[in-house]
PDB file as gemmi writes it, atoms N, CA and C in Angstrom:
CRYST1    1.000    1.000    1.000  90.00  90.00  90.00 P 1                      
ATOM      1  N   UNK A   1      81.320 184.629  19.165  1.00  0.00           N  
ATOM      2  CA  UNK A   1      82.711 184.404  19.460  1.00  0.00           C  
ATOM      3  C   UNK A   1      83.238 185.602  20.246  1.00  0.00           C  
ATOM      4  N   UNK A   2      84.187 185.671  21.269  1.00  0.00           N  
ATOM      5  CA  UNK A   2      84.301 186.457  22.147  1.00  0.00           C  
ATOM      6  C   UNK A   2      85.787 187.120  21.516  1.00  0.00           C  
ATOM      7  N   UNK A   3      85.690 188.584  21.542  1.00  0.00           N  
ATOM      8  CA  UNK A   3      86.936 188.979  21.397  1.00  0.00           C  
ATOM      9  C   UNK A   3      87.916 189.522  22.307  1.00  0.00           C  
ATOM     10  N   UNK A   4      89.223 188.795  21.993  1.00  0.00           N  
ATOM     11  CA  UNK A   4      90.326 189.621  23.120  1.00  0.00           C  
ATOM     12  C   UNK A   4      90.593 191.245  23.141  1.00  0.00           C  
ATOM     13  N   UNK A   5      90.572 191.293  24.469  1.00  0.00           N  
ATOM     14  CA  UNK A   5      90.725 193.280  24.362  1.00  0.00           C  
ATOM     15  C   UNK A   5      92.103 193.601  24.022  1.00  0.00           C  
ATOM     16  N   UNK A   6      92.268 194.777  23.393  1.00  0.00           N  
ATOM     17  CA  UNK A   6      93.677 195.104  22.368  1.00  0.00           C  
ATOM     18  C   UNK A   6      94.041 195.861  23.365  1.00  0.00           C  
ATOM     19  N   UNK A   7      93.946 195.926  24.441  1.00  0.00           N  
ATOM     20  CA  UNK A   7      94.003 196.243  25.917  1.00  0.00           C  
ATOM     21  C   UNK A   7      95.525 195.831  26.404  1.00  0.00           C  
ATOM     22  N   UNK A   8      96.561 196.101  27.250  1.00  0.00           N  
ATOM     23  CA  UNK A   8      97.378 195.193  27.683  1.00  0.00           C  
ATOM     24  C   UNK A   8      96.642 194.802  29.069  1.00  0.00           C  
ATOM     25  N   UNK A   9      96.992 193.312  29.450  1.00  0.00           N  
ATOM     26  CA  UNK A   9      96.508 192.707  30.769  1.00  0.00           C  
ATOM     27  C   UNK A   9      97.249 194.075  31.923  1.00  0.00           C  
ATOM     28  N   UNK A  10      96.424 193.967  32.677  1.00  0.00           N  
ATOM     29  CA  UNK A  10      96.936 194.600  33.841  1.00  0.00           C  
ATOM     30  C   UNK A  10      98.153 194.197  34.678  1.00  0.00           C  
ATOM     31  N   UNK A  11      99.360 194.993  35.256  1.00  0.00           N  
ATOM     32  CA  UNK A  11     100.356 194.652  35.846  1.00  0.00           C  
ATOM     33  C   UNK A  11      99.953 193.091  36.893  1.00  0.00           C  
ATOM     34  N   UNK A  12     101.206 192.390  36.807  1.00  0.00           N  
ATOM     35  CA  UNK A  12     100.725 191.339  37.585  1.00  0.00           C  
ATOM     36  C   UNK A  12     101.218 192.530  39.297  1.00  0.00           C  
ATOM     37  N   UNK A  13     100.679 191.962  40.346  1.00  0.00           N  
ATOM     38  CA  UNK A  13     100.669 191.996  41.846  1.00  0.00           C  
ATOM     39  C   UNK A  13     102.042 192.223  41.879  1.00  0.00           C  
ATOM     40  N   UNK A  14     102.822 192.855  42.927  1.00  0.00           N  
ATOM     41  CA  UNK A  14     104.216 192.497  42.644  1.00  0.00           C  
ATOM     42  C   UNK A  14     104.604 191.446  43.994  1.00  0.00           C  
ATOM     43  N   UNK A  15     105.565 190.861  43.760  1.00  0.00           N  
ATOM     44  CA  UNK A  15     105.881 189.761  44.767  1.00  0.00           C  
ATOM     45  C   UNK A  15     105.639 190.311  46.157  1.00  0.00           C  
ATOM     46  N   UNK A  16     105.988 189.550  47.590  1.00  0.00           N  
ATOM     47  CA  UNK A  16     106.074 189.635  48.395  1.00  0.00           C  
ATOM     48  C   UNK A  16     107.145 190.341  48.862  1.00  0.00           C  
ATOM     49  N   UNK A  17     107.425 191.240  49.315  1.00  0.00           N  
ATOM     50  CA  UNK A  17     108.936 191.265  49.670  1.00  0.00           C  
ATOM     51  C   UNK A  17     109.247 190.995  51.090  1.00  0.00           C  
ATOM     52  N   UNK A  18     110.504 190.613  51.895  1.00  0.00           N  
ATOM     53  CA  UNK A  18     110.467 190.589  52.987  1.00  0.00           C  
ATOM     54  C   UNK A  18     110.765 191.608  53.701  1.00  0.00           C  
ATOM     55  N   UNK A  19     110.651 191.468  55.320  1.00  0.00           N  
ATOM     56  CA  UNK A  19     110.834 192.945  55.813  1.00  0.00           C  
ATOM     57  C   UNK A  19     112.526 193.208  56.036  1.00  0.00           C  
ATOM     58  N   UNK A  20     112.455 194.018  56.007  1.00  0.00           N  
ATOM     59  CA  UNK A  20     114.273 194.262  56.870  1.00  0.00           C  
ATOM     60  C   UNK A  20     114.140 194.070  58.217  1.00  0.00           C  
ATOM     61  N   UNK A  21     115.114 193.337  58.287  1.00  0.00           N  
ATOM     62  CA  UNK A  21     115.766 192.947  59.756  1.00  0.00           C  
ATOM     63  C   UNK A  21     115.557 194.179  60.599  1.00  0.00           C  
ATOM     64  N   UNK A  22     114.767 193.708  61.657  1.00  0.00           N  
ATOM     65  CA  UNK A  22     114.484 194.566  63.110  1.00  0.00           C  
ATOM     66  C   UNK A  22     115.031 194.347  64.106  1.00  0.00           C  
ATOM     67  N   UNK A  23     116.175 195.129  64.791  1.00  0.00           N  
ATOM     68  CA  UNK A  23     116.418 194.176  66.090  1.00  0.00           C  
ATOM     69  C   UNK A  23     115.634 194.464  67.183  1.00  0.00           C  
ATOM     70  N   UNK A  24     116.002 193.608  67.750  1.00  0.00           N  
ATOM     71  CA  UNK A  24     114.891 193.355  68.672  1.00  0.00           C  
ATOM     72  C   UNK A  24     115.150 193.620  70.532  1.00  0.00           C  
ATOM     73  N   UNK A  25     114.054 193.713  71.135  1.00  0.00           N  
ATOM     74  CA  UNK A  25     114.761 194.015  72.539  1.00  0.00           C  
ATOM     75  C   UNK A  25     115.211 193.386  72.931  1.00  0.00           C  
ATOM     76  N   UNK A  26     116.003 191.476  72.488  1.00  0.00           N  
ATOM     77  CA  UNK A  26     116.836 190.529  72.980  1.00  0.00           C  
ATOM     78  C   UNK A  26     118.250 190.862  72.654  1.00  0.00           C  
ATOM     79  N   UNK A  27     118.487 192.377  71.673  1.00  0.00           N  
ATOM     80  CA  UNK A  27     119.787 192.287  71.224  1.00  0.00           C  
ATOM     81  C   UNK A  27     120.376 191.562  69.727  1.00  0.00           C  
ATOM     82  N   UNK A  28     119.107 190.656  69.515  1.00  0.00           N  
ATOM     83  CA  UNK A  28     119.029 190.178  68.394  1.00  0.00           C  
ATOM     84  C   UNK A  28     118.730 190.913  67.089  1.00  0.00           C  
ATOM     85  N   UNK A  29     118.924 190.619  65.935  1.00  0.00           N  
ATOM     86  CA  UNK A  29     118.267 190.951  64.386  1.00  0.00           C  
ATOM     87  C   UNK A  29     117.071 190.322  64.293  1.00  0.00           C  
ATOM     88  N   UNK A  30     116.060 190.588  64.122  1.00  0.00           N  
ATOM     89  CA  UNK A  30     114.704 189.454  63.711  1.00  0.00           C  
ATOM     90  C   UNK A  30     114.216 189.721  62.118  1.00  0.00           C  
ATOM     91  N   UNK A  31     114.242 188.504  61.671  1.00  0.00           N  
ATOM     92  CA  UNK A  31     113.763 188.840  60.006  1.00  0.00           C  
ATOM     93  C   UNK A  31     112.521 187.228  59.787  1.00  0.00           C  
ATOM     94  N   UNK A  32     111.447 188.162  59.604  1.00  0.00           N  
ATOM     95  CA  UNK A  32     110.470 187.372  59.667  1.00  0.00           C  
ATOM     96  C   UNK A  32     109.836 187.116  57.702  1.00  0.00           C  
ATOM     97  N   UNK A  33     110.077 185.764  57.074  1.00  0.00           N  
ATOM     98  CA  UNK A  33     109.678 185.599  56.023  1.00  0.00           C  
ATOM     99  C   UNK A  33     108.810 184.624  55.877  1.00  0.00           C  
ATOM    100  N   UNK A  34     108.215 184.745  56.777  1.00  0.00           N  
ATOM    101  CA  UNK A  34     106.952 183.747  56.629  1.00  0.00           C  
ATOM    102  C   UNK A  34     106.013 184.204  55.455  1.00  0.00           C  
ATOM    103  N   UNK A  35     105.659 183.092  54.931  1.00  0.00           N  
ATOM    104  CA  UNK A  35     104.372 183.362  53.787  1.00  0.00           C  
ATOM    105  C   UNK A  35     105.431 183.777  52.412  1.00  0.00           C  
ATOM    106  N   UNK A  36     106.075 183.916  52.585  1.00  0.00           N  
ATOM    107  CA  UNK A  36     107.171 183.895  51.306  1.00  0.00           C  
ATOM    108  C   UNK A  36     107.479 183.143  50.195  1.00  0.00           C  
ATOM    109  N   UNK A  37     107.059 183.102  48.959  1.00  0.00           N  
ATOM    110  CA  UNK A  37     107.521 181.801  48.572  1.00  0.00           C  
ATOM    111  C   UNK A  37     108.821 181.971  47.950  1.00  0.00           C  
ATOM    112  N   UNK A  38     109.533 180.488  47.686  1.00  0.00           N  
ATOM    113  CA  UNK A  38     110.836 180.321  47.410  1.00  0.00           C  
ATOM    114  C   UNK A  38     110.961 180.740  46.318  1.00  0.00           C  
ATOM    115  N   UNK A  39     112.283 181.575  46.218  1.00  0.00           N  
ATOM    116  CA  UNK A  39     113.301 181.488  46.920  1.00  0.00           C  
ATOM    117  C   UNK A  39     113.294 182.789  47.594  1.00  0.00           C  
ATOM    118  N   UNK A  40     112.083 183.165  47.612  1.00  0.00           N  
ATOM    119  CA  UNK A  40     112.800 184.672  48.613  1.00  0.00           C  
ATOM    120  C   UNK A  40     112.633 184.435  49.842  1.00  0.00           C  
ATOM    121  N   UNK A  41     112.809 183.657  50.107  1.00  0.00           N  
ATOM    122  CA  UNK A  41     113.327 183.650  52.206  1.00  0.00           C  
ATOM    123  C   UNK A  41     114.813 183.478  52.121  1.00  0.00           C  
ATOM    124  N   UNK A  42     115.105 182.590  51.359  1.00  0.00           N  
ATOM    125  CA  UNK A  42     116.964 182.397  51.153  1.00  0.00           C  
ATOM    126  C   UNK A  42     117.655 183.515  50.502  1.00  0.00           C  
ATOM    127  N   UNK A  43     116.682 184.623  49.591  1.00  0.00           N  
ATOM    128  CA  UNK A  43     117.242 185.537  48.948  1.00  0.00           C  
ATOM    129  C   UNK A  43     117.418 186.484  50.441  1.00  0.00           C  
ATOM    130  N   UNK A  44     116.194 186.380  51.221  1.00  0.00           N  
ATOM    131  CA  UNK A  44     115.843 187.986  51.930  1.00  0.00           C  
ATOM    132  C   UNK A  44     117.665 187.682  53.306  1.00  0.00           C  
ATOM    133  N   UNK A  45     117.524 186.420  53.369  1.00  0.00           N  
ATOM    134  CA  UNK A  45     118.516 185.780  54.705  1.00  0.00           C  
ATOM    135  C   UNK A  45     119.874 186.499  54.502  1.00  0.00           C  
ATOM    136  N   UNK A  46     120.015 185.469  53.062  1.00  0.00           N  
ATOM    137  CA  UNK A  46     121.287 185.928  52.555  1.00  0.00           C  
ATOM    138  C   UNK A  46     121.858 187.104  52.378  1.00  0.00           C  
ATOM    139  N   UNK A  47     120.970 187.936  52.182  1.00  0.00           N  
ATOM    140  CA  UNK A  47     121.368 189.233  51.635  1.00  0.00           C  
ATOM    141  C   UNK A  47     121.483 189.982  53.034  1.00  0.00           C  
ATOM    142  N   UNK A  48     120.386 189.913  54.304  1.00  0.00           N  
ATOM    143  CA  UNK A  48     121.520 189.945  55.390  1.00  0.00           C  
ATOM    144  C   UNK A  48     122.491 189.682  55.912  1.00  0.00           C  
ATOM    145  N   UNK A  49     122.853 188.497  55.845  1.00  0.00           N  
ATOM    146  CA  UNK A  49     123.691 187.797  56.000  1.00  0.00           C  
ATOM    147  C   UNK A  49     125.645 188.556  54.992  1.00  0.00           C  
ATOM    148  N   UNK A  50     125.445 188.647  53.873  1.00  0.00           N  
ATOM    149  CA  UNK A  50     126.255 189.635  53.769  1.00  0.00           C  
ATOM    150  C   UNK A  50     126.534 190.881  53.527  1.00  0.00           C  
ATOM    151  N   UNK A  51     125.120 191.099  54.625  1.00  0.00           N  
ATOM    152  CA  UNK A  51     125.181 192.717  54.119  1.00  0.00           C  
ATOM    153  C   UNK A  51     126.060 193.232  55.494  1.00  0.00           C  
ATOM    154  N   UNK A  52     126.053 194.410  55.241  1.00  0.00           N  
ATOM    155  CA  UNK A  52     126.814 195.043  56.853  1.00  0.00           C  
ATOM    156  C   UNK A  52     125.965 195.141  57.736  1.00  0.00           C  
ATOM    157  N   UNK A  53     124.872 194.911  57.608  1.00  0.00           N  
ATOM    158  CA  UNK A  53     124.303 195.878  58.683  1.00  0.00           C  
ATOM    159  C   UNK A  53     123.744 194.804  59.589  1.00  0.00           C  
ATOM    160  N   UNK A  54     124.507 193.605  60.171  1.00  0.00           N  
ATOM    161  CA  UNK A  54     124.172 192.416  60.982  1.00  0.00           C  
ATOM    162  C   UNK A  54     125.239 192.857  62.279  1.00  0.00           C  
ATOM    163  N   UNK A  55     125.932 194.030  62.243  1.00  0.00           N  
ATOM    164  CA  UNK A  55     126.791 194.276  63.060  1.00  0.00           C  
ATOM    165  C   UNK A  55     127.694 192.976  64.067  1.00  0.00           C  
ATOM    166  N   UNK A  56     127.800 192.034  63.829  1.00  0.00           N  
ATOM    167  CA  UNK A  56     128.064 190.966  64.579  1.00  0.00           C  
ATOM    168  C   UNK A  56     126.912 190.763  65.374  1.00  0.00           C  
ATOM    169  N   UNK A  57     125.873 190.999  65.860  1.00  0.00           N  
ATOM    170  CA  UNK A  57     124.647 190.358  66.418  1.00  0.00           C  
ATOM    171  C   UNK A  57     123.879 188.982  65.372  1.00  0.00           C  
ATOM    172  N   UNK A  58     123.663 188.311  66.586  1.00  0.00           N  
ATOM    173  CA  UNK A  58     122.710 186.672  65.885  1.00  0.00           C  
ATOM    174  C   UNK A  58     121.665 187.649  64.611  1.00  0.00           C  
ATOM    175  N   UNK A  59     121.368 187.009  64.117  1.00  0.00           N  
ATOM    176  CA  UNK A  59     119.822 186.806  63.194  1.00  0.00           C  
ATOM    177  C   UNK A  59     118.945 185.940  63.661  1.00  0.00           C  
ATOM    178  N   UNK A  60     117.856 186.155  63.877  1.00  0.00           N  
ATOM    179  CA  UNK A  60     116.872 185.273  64.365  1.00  0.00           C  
ATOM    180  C   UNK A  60     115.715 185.475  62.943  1.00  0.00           C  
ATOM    181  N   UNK A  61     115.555 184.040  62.081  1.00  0.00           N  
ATOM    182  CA  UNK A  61     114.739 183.989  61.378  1.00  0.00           C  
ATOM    183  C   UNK A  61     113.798 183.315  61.524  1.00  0.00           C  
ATOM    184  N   UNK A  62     112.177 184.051  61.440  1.00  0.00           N  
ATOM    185  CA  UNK A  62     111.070 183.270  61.948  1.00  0.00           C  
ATOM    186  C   UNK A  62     110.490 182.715  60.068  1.00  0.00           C  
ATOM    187  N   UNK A  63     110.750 181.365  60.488  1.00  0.00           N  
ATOM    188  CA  UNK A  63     110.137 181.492  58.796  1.00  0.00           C  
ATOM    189  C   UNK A  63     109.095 179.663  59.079  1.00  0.00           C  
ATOM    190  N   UNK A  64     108.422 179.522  57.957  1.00  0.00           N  
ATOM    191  CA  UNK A  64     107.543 178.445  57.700  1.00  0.00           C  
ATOM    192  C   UNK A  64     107.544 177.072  57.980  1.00  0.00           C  
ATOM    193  N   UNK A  65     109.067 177.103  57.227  1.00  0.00           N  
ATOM    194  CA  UNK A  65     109.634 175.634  57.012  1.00  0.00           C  
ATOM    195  C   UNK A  65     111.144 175.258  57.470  1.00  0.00           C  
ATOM    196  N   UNK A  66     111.681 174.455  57.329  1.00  0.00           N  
ATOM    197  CA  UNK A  66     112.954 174.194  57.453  1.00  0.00           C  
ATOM    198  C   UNK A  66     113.512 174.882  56.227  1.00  0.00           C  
ATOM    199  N   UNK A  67     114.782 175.389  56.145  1.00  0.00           N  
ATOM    200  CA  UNK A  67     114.972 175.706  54.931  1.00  0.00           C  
ATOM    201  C   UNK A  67     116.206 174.925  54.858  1.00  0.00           C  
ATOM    202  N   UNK A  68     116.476 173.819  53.977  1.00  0.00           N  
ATOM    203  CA  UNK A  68     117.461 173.288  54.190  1.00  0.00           C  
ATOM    204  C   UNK A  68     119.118 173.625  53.122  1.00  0.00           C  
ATOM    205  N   UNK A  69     118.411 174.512  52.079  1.00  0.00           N  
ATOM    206  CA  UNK A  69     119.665 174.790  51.281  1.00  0.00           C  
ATOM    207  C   UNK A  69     120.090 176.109  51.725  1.00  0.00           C  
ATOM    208  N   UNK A  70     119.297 176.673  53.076  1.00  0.00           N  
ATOM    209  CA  UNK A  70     120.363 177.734  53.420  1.00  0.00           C  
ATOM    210  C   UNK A  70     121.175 177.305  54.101  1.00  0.00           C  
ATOM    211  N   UNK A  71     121.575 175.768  55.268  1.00  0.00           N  
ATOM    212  CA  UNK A  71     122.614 175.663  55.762  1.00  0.00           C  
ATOM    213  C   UNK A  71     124.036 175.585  55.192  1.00  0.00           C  
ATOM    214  N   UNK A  72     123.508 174.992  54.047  1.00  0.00           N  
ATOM    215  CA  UNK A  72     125.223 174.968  52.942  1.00  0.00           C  
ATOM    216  C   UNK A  72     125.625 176.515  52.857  1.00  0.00           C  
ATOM    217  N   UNK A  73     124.554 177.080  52.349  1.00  0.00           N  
ATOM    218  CA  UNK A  73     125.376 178.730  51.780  1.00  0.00           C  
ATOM    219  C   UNK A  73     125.309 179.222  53.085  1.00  0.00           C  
ATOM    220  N   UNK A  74     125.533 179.156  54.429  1.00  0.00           N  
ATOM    221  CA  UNK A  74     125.965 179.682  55.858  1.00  0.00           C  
ATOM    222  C   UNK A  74     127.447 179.480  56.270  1.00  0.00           C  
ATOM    223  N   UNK A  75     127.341 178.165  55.337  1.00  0.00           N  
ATOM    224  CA  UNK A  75     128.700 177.099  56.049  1.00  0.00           C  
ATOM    225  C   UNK A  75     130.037 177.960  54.751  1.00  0.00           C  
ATOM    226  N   UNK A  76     129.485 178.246  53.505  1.00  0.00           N  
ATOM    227  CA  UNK A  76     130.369 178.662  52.807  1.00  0.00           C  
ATOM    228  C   UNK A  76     130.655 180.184  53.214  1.00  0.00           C  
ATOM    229  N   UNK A  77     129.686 181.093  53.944  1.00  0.00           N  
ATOM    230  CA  UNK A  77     130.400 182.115  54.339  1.00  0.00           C  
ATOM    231  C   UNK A  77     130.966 182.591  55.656  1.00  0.00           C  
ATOM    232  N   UNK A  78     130.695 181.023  56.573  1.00  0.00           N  
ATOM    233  CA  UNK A  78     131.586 181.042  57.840  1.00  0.00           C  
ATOM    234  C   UNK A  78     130.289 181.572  58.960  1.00  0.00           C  
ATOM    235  N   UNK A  79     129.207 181.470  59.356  1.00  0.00           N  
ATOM    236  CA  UNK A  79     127.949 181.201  59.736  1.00  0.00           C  
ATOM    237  C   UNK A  79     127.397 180.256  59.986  1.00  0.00           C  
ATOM    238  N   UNK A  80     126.623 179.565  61.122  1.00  0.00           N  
ATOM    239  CA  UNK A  80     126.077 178.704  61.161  1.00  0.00           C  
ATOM    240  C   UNK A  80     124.488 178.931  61.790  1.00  0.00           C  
ATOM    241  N   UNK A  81     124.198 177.764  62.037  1.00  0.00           N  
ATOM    242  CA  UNK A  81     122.475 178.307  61.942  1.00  0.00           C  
ATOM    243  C   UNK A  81     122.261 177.226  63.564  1.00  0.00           C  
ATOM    244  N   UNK A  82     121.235 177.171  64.099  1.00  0.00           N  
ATOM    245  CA  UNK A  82     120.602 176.444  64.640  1.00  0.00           C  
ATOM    246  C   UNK A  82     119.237 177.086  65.037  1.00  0.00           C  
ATOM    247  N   UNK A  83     118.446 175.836  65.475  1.00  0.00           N  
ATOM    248  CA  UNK A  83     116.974 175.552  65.580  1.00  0.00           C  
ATOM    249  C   UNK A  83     116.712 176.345  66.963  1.00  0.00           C  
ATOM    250  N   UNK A  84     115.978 176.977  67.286  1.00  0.00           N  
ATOM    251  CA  UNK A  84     115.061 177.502  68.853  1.00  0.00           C  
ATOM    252  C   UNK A  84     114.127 177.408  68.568  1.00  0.00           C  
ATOM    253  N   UNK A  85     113.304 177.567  69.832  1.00  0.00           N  
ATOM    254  CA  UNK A  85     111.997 177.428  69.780  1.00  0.00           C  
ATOM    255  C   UNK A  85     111.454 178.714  69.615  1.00  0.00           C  
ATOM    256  N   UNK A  86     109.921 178.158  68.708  1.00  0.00           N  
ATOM    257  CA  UNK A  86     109.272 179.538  68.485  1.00  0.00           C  
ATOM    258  C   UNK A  86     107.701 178.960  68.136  1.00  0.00           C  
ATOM    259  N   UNK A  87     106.781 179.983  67.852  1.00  0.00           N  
ATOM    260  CA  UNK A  87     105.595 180.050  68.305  1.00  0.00           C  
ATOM    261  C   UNK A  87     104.685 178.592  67.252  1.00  0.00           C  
ATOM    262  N   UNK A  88     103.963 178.193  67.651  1.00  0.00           N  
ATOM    263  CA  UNK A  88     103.445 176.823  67.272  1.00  0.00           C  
ATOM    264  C   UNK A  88     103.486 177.001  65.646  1.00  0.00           C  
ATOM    265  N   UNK A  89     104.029 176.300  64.899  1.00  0.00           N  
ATOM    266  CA  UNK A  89     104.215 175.760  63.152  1.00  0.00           C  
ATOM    267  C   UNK A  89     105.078 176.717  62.542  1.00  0.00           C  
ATOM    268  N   UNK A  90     105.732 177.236  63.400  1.00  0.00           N  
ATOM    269  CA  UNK A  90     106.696 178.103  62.955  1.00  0.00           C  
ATOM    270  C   UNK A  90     107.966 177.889  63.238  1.00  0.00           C  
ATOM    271  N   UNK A  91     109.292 177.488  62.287  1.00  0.00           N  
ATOM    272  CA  UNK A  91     110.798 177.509  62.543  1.00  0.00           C  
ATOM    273  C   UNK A  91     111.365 178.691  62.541  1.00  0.00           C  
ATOM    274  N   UNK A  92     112.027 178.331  63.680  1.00  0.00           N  
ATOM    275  CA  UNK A  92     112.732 179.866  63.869  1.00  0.00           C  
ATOM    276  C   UNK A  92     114.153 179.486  64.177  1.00  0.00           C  
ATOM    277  N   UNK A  93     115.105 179.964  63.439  1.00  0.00           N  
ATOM    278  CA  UNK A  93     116.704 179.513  63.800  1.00  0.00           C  
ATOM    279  C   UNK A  93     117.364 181.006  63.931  1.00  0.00           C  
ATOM    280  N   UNK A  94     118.479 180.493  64.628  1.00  0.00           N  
ATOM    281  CA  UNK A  94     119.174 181.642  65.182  1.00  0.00           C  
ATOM    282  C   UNK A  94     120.707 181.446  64.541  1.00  0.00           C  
ATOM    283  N   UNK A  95     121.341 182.689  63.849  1.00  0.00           N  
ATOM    284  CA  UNK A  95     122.090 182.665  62.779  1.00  0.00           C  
ATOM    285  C   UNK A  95     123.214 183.289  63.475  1.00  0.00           C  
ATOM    286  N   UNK A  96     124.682 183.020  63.011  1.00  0.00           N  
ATOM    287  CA  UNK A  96     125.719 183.485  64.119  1.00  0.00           C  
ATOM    288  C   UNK A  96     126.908 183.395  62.816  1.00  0.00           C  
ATOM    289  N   UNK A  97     127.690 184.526  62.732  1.00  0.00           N  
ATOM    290  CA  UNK A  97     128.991 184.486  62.030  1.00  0.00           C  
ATOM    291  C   UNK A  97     130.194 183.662  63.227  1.00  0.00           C  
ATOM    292  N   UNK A  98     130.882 182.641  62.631  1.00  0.00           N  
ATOM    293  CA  UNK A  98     131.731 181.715  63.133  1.00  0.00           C  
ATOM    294  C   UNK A  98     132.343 182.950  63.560  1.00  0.00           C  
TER     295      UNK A  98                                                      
END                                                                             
């Protein structure tokens, strides 16, 4: 019969985190959360989104999927989103304070 070690398991991995927003030589913010799983692409957005440091420049987020419950929480803080194009299986929307 095999015994459990009185050991504690080893720390789990720690999550992914995303990067901070880089702007970019378009003038843009770029925040790339690809490979992220949910909810931290809507956590990493958001938290640009009201943080200060978006200076009134777009956000350009390169992420996986559609994310569809960030358009509601955009619309409640006066932001909107739309679709551009970006590199093959990848959504990338471009984020703008109304």
């Amino acid at each position: 019969m095999a015994r459990c070690s009185t050991r504690p398991p080893p720390p789990a991995a720690p999550a992914p985190v995303a990067a901070l927003a880089n702007l970019g030589s378009d003038g843009c913010w770029h925040l790339d959360v690809r490979g992220l799983p949910p909810p931290q692409p809507l956590v990493a957005i958001l938290r640009h989104v009201d943080g200060q440091g978006h200076d009134g420049r777009p956000l350009v987020v390169h992420h996986d999927r559609d994310p569809a419950l960030l358009h509601a929480e955009l619309a409640e803080r006066g932001w909107w989103a739309e679709r551009i194009d970006g590199d093959p299986g990848e959504v990338r929307l471009r984020l703008q304070a109304a």
